[in-house]
N, CA, C and O atoms as CSV, one atom per row, in Angstrom:
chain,resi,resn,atom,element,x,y,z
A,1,UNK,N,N,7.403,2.198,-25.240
A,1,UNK,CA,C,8.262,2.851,-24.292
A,1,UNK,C,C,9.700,2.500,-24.622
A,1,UNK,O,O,10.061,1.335,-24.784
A,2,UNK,N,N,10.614,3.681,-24.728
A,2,UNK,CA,C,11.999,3.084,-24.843
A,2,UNK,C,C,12.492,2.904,-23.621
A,2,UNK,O,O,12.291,3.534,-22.583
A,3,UNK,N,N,13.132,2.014,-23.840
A,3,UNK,CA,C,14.006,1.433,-23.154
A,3,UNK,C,C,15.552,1.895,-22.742
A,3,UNK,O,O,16.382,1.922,-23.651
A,4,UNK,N,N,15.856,2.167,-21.736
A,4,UNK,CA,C,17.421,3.140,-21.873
A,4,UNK,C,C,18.278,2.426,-21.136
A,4,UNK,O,O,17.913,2.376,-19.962
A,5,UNK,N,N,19.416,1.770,-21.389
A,5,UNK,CA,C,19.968,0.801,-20.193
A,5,UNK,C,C,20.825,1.625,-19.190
A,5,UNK,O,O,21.349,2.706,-19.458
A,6,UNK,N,N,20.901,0.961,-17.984
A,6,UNK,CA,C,21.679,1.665,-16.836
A,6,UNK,C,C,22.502,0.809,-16.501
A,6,UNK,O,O,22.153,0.127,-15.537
A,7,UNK,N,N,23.829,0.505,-17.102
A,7,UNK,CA,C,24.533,-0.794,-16.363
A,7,UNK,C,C,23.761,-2.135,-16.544
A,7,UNK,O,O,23.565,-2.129,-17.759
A,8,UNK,N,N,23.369,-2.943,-16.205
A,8,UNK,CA,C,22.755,-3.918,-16.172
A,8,UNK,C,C,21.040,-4.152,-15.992
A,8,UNK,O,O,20.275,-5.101,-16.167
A,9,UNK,N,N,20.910,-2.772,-15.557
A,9,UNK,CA,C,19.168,-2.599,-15.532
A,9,UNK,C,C,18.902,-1.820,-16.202
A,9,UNK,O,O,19.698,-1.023,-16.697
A,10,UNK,N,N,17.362,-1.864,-16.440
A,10,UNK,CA,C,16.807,-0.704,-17.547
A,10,UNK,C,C,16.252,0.176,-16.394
A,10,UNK,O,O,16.236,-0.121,-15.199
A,11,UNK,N,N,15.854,1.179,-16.908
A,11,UNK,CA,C,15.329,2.648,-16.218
A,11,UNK,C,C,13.879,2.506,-15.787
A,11,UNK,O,O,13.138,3.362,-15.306
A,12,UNK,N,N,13.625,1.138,-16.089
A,12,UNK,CA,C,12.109,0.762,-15.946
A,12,UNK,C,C,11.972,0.536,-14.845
A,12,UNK,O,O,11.276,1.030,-13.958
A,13,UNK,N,N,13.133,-0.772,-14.925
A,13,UNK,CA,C,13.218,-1.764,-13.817
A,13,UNK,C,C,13.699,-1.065,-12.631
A,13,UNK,O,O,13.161,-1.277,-11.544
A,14,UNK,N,N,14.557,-0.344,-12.739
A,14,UNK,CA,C,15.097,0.829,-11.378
A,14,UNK,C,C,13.709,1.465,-11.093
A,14,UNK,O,O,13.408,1.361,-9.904
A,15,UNK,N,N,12.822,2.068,-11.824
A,15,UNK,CA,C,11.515,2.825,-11.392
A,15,UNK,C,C,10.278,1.782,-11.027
A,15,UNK,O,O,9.076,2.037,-10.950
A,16,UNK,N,N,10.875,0.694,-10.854
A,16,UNK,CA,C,9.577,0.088,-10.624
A,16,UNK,C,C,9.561,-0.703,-9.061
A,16,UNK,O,O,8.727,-0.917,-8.181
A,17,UNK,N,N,11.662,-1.114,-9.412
A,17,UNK,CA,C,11.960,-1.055,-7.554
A,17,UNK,C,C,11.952,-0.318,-6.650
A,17,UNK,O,O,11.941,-0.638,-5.462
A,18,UNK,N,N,11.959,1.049,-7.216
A,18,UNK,CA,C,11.857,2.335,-6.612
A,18,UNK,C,C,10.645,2.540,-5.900
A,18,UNK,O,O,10.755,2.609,-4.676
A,19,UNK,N,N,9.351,2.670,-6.468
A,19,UNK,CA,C,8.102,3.000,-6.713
A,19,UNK,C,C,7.868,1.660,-5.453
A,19,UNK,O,O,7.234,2.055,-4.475
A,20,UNK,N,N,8.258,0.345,-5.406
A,20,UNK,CA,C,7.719,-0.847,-4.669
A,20,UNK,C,C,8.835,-0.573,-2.876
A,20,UNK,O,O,8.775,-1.032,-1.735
A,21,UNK,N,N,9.482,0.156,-3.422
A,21,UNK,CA,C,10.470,0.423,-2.111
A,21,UNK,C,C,9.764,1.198,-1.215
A,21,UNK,O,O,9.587,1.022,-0.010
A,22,UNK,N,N,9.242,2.404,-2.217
A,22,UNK,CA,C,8.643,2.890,-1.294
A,22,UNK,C,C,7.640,2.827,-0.622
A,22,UNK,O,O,7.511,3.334,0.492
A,23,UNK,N,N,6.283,1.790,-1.614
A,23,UNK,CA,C,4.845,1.339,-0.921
A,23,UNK,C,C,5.377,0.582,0.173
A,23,UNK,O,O,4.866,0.684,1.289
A,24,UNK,N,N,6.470,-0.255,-0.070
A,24,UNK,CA,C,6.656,-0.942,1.367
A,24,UNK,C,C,7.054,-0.251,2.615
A,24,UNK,O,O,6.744,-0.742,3.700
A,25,UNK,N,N,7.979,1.286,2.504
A,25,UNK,CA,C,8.052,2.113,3.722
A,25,UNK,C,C,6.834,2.652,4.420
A,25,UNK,O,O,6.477,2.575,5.596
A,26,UNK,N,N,6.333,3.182,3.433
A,26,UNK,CA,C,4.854,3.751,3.915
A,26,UNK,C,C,3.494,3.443,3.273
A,26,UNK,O,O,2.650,4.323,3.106
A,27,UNK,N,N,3.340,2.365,2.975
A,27,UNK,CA,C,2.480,1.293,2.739
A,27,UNK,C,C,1.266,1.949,2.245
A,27,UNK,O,O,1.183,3.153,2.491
A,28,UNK,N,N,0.231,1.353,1.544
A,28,UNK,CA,C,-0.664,2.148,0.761
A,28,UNK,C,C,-1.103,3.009,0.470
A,28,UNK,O,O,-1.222,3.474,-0.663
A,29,UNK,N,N,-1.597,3.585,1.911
A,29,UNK,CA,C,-2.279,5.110,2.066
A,29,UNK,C,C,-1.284,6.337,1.256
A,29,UNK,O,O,-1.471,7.229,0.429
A,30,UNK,N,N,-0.113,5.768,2.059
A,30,UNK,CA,C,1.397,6.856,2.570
A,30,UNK,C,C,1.637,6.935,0.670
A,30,UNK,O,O,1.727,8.053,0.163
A,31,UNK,N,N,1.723,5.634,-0.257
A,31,UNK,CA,C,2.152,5.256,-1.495
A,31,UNK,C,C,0.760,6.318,-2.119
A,31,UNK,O,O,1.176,7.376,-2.593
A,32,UNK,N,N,-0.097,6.221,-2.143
A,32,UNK,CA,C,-1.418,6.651,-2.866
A,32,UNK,C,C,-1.253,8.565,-2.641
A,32,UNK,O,O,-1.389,9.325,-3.600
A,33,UNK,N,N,-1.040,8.907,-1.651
A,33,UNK,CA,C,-0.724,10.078,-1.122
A,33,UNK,C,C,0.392,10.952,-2.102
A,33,UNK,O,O,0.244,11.961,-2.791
A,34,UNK,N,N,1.797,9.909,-1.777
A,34,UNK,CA,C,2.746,10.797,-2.594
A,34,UNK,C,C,2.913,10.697,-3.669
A,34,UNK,O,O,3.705,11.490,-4.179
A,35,UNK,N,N,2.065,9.395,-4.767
A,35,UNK,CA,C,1.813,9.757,-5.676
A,35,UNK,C,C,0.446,10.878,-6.417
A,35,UNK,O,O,0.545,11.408,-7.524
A,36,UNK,N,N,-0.264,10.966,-5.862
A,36,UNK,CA,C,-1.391,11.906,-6.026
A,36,UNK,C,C,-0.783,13.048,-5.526
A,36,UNK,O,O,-1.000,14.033,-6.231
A,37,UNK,N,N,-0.038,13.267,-4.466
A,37,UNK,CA,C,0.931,14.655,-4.403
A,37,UNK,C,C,1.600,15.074,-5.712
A,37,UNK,O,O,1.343,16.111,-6.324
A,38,UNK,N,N,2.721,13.898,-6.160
A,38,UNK,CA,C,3.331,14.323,-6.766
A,38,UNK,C,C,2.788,14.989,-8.298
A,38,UNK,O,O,3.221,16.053,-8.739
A,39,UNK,N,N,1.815,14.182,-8.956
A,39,UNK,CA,C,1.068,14.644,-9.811
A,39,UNK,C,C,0.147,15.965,-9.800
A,39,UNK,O,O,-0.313,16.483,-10.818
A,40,UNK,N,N,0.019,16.266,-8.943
A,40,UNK,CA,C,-0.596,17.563,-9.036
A,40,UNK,C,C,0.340,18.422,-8.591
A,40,UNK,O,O,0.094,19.519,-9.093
A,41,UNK,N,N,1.489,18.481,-7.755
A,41,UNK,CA,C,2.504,19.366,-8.051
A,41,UNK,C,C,2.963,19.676,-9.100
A,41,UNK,O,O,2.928,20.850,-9.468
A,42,UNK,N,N,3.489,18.738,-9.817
A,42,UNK,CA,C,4.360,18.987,-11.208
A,42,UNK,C,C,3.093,19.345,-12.098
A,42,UNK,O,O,3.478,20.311,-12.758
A,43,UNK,N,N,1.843,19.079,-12.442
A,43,UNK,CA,C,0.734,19.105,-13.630
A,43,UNK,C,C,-0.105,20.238,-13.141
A,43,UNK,O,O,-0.483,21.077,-13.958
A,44,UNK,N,N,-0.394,20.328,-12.025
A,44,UNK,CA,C,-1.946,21.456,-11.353
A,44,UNK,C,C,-0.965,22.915,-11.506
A,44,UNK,O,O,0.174,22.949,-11.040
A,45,UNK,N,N,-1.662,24.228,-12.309
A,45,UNK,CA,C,-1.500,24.785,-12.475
A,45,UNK,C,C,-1.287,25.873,-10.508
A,45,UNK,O,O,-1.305,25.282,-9.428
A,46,UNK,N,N,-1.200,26.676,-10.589
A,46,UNK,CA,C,-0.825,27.449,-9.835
A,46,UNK,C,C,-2.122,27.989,-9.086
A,46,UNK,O,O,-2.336,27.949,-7.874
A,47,UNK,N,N,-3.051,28.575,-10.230
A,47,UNK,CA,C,-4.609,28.512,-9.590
A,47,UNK,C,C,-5.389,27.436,-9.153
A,47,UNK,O,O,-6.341,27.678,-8.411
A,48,UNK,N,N,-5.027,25.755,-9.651
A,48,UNK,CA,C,-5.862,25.129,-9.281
A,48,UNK,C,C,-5.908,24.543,-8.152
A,48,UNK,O,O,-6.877,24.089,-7.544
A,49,UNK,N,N,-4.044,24.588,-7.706
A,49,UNK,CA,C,-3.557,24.672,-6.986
A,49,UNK,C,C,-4.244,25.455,-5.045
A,49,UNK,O,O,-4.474,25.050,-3.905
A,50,UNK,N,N,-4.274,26.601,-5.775
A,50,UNK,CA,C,-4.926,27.215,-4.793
A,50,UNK,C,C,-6.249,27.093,-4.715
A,50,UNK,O,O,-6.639,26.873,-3.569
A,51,UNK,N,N,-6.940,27.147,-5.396
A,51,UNK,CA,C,-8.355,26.455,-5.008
A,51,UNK,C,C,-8.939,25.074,-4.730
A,51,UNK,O,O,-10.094,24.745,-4.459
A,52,UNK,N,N,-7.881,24.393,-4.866
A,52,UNK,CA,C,-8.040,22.900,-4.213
A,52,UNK,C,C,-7.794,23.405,-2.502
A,52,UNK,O,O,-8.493,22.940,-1.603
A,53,UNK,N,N,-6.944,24.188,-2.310
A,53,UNK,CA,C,-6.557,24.302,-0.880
A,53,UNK,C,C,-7.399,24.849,-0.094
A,53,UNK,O,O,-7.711,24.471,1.035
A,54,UNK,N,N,-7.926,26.085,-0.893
A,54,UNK,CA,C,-9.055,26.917,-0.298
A,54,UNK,C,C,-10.649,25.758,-0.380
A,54,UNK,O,O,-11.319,25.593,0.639
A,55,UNK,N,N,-10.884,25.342,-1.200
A,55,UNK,CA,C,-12.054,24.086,-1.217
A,55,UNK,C,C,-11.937,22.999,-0.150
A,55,UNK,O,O,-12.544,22.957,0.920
A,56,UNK,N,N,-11.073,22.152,-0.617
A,56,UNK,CA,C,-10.465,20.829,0.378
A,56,UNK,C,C,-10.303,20.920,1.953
A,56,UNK,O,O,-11.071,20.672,2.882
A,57,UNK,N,N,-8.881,21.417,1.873
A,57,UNK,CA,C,-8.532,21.855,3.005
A,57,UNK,C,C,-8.540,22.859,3.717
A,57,UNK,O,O,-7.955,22.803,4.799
A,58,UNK,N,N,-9.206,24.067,3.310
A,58,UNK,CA,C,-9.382,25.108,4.057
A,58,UNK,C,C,-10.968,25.267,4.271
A,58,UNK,O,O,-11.325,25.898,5.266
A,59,UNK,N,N,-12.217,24.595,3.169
A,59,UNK,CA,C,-13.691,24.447,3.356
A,59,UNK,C,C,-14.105,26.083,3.195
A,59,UNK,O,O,-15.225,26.445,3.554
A,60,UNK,N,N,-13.164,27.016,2.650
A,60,UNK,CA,C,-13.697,28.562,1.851
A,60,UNK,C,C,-14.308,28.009,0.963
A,60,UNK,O,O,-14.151,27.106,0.142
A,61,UNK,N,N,-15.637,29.303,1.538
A,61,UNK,CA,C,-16.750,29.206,0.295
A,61,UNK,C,C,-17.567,28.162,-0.030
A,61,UNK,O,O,-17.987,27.933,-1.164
A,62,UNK,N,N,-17.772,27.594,0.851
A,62,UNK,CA,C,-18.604,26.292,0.838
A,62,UNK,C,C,-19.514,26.180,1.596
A,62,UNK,O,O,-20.051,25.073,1.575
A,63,UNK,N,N,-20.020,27.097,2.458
A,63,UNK,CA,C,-21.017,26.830,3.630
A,63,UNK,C,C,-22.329,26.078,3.310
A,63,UNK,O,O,-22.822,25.614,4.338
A,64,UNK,N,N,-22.778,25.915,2.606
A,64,UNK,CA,C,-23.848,25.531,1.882
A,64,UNK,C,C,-23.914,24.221,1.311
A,64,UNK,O,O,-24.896,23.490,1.180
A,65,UNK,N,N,-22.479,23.997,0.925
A,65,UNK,CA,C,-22.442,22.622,0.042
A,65,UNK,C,C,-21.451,21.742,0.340
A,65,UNK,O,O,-20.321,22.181,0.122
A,66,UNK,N,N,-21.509,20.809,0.703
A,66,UNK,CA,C,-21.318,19.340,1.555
A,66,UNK,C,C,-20.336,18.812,0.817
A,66,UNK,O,O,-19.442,18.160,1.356
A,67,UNK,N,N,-20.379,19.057,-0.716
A,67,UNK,CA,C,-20.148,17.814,-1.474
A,67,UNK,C,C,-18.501,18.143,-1.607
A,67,UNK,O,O,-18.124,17.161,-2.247
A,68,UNK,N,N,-17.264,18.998,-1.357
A,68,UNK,CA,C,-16.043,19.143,-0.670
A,68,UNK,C,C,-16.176,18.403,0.048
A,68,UNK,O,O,-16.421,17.365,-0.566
A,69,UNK,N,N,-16.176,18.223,1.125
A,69,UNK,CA,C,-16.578,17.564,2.536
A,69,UNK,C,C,-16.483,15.770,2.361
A,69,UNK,O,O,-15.808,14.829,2.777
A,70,UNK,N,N,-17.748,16.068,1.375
A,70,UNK,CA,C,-18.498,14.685,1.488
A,70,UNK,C,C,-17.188,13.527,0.516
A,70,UNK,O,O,-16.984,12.316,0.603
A,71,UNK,N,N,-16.459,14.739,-0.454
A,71,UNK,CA,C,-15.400,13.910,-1.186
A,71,UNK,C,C,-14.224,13.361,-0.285
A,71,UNK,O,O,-13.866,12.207,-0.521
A,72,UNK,N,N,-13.723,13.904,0.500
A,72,UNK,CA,C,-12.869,14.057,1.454
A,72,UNK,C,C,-12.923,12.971,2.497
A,72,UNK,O,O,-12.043,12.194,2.870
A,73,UNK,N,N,-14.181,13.112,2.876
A,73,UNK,CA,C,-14.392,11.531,3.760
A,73,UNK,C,C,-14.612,10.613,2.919
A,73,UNK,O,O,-14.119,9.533,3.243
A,74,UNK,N,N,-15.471,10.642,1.435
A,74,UNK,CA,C,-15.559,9.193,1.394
A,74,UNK,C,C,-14.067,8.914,0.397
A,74,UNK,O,O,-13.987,7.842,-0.202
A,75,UNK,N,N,-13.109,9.778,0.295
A,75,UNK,CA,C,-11.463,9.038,-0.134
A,75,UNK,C,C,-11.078,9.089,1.219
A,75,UNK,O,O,-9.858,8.981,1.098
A,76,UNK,N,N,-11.272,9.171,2.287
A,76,UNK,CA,C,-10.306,8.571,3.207
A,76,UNK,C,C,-11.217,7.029,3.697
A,76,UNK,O,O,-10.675,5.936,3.857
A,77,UNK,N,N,-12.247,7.232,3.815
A,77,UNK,CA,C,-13.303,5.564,4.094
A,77,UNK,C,C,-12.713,4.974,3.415
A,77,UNK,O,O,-11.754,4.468,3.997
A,78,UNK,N,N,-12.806,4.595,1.768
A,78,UNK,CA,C,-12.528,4.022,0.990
A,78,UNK,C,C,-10.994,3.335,1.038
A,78,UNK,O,O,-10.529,2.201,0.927
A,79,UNK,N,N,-10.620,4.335,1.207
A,79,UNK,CA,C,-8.678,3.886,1.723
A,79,UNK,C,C,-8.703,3.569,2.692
A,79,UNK,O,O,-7.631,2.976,2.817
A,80,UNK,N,N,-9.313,3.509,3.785
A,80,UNK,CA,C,-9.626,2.774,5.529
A,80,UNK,C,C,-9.750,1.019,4.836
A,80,UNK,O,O,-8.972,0.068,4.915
A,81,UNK,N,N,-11.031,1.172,4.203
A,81,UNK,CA,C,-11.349,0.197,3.601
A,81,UNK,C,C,-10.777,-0.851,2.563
A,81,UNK,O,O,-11.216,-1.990,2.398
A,82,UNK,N,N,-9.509,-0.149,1.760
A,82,UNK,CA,C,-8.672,-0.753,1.392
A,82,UNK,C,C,-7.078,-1.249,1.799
A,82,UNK,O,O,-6.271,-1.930,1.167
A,83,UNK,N,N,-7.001,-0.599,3.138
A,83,UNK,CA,C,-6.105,-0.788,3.908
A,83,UNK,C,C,-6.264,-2.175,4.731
A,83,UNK,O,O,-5.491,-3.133,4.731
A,84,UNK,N,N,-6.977,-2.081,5.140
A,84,UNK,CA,C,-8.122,-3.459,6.245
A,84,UNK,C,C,-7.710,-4.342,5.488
A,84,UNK,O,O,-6.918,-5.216,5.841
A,85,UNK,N,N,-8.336,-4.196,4.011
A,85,UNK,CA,C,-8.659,-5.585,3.399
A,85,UNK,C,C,-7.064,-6.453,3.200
A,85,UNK,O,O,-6.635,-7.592,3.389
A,86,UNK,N,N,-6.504,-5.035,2.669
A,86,UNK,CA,C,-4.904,-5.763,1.963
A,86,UNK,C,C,-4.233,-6.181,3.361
A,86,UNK,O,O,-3.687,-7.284,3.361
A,87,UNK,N,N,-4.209,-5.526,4.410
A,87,UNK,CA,C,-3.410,-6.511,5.681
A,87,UNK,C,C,-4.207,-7.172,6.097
A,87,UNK,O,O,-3.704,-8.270,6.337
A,88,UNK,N,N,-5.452,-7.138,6.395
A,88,UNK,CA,C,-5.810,-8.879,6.688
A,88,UNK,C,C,-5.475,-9.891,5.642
A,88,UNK,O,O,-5.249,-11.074,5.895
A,89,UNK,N,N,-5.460,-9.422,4.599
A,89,UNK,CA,C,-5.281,-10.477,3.359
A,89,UNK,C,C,-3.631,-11.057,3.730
A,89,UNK,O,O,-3.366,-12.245,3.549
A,90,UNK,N,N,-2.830,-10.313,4.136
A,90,UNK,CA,C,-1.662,-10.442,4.264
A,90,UNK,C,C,-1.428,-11.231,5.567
A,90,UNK,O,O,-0.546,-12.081,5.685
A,91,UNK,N,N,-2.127,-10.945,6.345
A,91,UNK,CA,C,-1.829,-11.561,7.570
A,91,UNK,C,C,-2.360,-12.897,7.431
A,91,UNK,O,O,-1.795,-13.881,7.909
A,92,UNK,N,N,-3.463,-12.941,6.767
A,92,UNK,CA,C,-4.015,-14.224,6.671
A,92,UNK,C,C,-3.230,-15.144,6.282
A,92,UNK,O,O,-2.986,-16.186,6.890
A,93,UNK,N,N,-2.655,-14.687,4.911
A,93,UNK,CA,C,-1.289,-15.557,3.956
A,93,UNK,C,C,0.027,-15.887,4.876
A,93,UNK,O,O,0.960,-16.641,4.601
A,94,UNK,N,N,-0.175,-15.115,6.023
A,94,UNK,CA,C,1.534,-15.242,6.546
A,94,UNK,C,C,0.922,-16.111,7.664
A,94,UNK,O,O,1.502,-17.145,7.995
A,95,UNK,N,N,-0.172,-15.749,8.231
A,95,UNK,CA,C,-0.572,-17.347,8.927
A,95,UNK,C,C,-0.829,-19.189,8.285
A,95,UNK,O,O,-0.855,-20.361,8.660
A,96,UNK,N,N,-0.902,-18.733,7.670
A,96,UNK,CA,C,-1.255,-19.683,6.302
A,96,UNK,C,C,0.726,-19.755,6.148
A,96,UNK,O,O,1.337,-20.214,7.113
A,97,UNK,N,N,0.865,-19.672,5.931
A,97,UNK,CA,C,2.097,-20.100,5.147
A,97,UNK,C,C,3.316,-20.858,6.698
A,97,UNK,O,O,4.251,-21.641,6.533
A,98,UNK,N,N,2.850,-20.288,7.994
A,98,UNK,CA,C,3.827,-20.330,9.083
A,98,UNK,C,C,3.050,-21.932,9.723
A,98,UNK,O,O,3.418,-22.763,10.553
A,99,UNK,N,N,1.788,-21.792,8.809
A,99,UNK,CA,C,1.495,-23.330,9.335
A,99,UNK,C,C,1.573,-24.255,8.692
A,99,UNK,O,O,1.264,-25.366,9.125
A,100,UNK,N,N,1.985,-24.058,7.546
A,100,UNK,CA,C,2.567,-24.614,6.443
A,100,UNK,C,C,4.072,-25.341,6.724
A,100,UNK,O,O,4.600,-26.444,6.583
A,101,UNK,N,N,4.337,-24.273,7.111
A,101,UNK,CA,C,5.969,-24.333,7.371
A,101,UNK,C,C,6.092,-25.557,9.207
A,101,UNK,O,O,6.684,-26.557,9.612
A,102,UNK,N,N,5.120,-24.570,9.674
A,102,UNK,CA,C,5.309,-26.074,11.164
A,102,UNK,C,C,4.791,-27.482,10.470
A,102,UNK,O,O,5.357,-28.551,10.696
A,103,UNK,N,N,3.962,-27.389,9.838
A,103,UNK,CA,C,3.760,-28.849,10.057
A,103,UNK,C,C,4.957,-29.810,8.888
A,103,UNK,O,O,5.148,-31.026,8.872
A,104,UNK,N,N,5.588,-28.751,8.025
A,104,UNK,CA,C,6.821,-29.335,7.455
A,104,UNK,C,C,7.970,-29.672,8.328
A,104,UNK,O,O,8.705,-30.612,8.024
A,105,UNK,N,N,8.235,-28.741,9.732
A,105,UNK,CA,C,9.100,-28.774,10.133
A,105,UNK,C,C,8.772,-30.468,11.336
A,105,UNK,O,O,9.621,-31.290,11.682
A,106,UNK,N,N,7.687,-30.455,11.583
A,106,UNK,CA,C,6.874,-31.365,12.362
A,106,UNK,C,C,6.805,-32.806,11.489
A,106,UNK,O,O,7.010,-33.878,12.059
A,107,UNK,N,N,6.595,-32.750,10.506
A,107,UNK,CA,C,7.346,-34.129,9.801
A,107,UNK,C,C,8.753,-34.522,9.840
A,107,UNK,O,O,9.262,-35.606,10.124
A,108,UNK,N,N,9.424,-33.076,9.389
A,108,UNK,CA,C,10.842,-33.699,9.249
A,108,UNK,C,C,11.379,-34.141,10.595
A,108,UNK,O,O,12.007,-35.197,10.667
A,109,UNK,N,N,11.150,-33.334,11.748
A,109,UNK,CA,C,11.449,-34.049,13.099
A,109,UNK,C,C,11.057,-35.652,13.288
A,109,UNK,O,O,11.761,-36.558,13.732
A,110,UNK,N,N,9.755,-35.687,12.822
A,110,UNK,CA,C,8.922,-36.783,13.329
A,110,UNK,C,C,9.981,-38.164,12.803
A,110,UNK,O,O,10.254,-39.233,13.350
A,111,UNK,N,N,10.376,-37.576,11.546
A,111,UNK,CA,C,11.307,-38.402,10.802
A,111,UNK,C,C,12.818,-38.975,11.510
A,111,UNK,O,O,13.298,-40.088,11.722
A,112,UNK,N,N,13.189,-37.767,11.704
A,112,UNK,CA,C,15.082,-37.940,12.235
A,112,UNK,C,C,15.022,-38.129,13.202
A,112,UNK,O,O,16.114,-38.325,13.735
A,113,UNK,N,N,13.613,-38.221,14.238
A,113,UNK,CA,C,13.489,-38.902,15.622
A,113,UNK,C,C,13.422,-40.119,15.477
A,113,UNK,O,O,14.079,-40.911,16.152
A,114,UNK,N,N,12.446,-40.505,14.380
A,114,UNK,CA,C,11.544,-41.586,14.476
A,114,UNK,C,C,10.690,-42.181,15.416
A,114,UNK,O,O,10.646,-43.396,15.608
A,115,UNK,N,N,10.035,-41.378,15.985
A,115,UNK,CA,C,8.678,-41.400,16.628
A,115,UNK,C,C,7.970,-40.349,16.367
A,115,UNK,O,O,8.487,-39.489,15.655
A,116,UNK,N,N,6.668,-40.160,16.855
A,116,UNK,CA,C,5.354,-39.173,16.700
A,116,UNK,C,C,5.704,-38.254,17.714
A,116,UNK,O,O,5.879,-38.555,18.895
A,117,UNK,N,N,5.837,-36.702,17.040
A,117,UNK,CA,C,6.220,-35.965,18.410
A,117,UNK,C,C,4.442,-35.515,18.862
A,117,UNK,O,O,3.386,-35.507,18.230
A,118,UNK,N,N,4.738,-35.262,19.925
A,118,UNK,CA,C,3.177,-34.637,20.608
A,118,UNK,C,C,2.557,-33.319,20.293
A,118,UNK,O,O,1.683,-34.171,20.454
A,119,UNK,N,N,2.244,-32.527,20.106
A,119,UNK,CA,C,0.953,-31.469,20.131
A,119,UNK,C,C,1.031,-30.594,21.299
A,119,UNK,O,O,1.103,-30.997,22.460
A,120,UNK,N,N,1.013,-29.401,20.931
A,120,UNK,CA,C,0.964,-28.467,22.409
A,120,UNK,C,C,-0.229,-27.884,22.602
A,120,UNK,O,O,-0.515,-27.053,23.463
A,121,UNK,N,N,-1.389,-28.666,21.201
A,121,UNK,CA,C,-2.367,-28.322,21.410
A,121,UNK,C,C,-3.559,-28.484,22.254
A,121,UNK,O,O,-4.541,-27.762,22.082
């Protein structure tokens, strides 16, 4: 990949803060979405275009067969399912880390007091 400089950053590094700017506005689903948008806008021809719409989202011509349907729910389960995991994972770490942080802050007191402070537990 070349490399093209922009001032002090490369064109990489701008597309990669870019790309992380935005998973953080609208966070996985929202990130997975407008990139799978964007790729089939600019690449999906004009017909395939329309028959993704008429299949997918409109369910023409399908009375019979599930498996439209059946794709549709199991990419939104799957992304339910990967949503769950990554914020509990996250929440877990930020609990984890805030008790980390009290019981640092709970020494250093214990210290510049010099006595044992108590527990509100």
């Amino acid at each position: 990949m070349v490399k093209k400089k922009k001032g002090n950053k490369s064109v990489e590094v701008s597309v990669i803060t870019a790309l992380a700017t935005i998973w953080k506005e609208v966070g996985m689903i929202g990130f997975v979405l407008i990139i799978m948008t964007f790729i089939f806008l600019f690449w999906g021809s004009g017909d395939q275009k329309r028959e993704f719409i008429d299949i997918y989202i409109l369910q023409k011509h399908n009375y019979h067969n599930i498996f439209p349907c059946t794709v549709v729910i199991l990419f939104l389960f799957v992304s339910l399912i990967l949503v769950v995991s990554f914020y509990s994972r996250m929440a877990r770490t930020g609990k984890q880390e805030r008790n980390r942080l009290g019981a640092i802050k709970t020494v250093d007191q214990s210290r510049a007091l010099g006595k044992k402070l108590g527990s509100s537990k």
